[in-house]
C-alpha positions in Angstrom: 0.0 0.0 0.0 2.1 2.2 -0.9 1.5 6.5 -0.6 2.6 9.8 -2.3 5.8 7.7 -3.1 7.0 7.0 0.9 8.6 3.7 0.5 7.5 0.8 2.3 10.9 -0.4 2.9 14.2 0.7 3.2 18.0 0.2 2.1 18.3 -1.3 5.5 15.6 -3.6 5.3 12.9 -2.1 7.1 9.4 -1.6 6.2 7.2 1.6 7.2 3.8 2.3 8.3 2.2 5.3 7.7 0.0 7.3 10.1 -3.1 5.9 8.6 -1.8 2.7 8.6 -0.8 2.9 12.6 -3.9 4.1 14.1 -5.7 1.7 11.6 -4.0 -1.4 13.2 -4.0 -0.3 16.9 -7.8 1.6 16.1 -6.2 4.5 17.7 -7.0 8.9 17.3 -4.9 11.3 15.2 -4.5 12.5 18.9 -3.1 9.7 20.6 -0.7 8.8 17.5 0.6 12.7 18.1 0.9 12.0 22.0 2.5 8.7 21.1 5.0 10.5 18.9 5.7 13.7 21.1 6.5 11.5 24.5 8.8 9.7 22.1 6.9 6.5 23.0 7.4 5.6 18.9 10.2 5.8 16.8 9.3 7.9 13.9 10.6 10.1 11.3 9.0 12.5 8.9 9.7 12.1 4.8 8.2 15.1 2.8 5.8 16.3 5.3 4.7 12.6 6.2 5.0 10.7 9.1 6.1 7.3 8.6 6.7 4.4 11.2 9.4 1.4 11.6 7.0 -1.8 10.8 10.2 -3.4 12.9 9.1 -1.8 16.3 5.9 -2.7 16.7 6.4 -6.3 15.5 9.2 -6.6 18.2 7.1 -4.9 20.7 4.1 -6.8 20.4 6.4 -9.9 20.6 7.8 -9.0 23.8 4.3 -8.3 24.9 2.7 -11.6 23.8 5.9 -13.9 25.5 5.6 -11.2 28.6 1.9 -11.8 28.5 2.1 -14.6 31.5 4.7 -12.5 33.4 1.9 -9.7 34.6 3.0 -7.4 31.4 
């Protein structure tokens, strides 16, 4: 799905979620994505006015969650 030319991966080897694609997933507000972003509790960066995401960290965060799940996380 890819957007106003953002790529959906990198040189690296990452792919990239866009805003729309982030609060679509995790049915969250433009306002909590911003909060999210301004307490720097999401990586991000902006490319041509765009907010894109690293597909990377919430794949390895919701990882952690799911083993942590019988731990009381």
């Amino acid at each position: 799905m890819e957007k106003n030319n953002i790529p959906k991966r990198t040189d690296i080897g990452d792919y990239w979620l866009d805003s729309s694609d982030v609060k679509r997933m995790f049915n969250i507000s433009d306002s909590t994505l911003y909060r999210l972003r301004i307490s720097k509790e999401i990586p991000f960066t902006k490319i041509g006015g765009k907010f894109v995401y690293p597909k990377s960290f919430f794949v390895s965060t919701l990882g952690n969650r799911c083993r942590n799940k019988g731990q009381g996380f």
